[in-house]
C-alpha positions in Angstrom: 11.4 -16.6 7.9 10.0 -17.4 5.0 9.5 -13.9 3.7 12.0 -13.0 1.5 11.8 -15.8 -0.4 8.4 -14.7 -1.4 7.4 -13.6 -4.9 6.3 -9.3 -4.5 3.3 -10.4 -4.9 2.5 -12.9 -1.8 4.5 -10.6 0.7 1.4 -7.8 -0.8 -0.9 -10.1 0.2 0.5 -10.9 3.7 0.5 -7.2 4.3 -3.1 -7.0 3.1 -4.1 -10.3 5.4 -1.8 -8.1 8.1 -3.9 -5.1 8.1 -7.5 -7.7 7.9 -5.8 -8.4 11.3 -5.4 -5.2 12.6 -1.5 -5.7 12.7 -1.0 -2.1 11.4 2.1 -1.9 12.4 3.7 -4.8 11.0 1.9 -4.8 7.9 3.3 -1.0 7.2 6.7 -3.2 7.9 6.0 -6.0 5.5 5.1 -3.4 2.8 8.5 -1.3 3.4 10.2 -4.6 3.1 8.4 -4.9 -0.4 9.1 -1.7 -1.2 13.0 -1.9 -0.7 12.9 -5.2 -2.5 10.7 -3.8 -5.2 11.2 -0.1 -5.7 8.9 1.8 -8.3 6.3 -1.5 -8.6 3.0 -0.5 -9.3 1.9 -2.9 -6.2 4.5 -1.6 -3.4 3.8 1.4 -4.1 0.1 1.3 -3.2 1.6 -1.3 -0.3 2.6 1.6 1.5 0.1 3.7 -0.1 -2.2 0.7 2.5 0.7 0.7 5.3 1.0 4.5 6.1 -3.3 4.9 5.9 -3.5 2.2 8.4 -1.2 3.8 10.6 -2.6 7.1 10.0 0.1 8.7 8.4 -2.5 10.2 5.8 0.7 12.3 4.8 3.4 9.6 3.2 0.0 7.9 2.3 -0.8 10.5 0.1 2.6 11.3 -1.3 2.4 7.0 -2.1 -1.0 6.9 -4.1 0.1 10.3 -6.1 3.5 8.3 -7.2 0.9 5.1 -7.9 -1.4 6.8 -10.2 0.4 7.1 -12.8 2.2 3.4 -12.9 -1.7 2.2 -12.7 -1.8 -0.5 -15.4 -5.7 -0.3 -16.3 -8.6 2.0 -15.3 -10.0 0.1 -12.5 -6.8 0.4 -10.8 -6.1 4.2 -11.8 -10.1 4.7 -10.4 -8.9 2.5 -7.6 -6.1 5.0 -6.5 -8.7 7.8 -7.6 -10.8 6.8 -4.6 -7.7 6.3 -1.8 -6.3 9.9 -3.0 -10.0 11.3 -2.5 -9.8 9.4 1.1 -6.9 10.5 1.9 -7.6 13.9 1.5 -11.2 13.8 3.5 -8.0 12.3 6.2 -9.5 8.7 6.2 -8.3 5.4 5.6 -8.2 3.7 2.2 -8.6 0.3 3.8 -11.7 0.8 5.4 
């Protein structure tokens, strides 16, 4: 309930505690919900960068962490998306 109430960046983290719980499914929910509330964010878009991988959707995954790398605001985030596009690719999950 409380959900949309929450800042872009505690509905991320519920996604991210979401997928800890194996809740795939509702995490790759919880990020599309950011997403729509937050369209072009640097963090919703690697939201469902994380929802689609852990659903195995390596496809919309993929197309997600291209869009992200170039909104990355620093290196270790840009080498961060680096890696899930090199995972991707190999068609495994950026989460594990």
């Amino acid at each position: 309930e409380a959900l949309p109430f929450a800042s872009m960046n505690e509905i991320h983290q519920y996604g991210r505690q979401l997928l800890v719980l194996k809740n795939y499914k509702e995490a790759l929910e919880v990020f599309k919900m950011n997403y729509d509330k937050n369209p072009g964010s640097f963090t919703t878009i690697v939201g469902m960068t994380r929802g689609y991988s852990a659903t195995g959707d390596f496809k919309n995954a993929l197309k997600f962490a291209n869009m992200a790398l170039p909104l990355a605001p620093d290196t270790n985030n840009k080498n961060s998306i680096l890696g899930m596009i090199d995972k991707l690719k190999a068609g495994k999950d950026v989460n594990q």
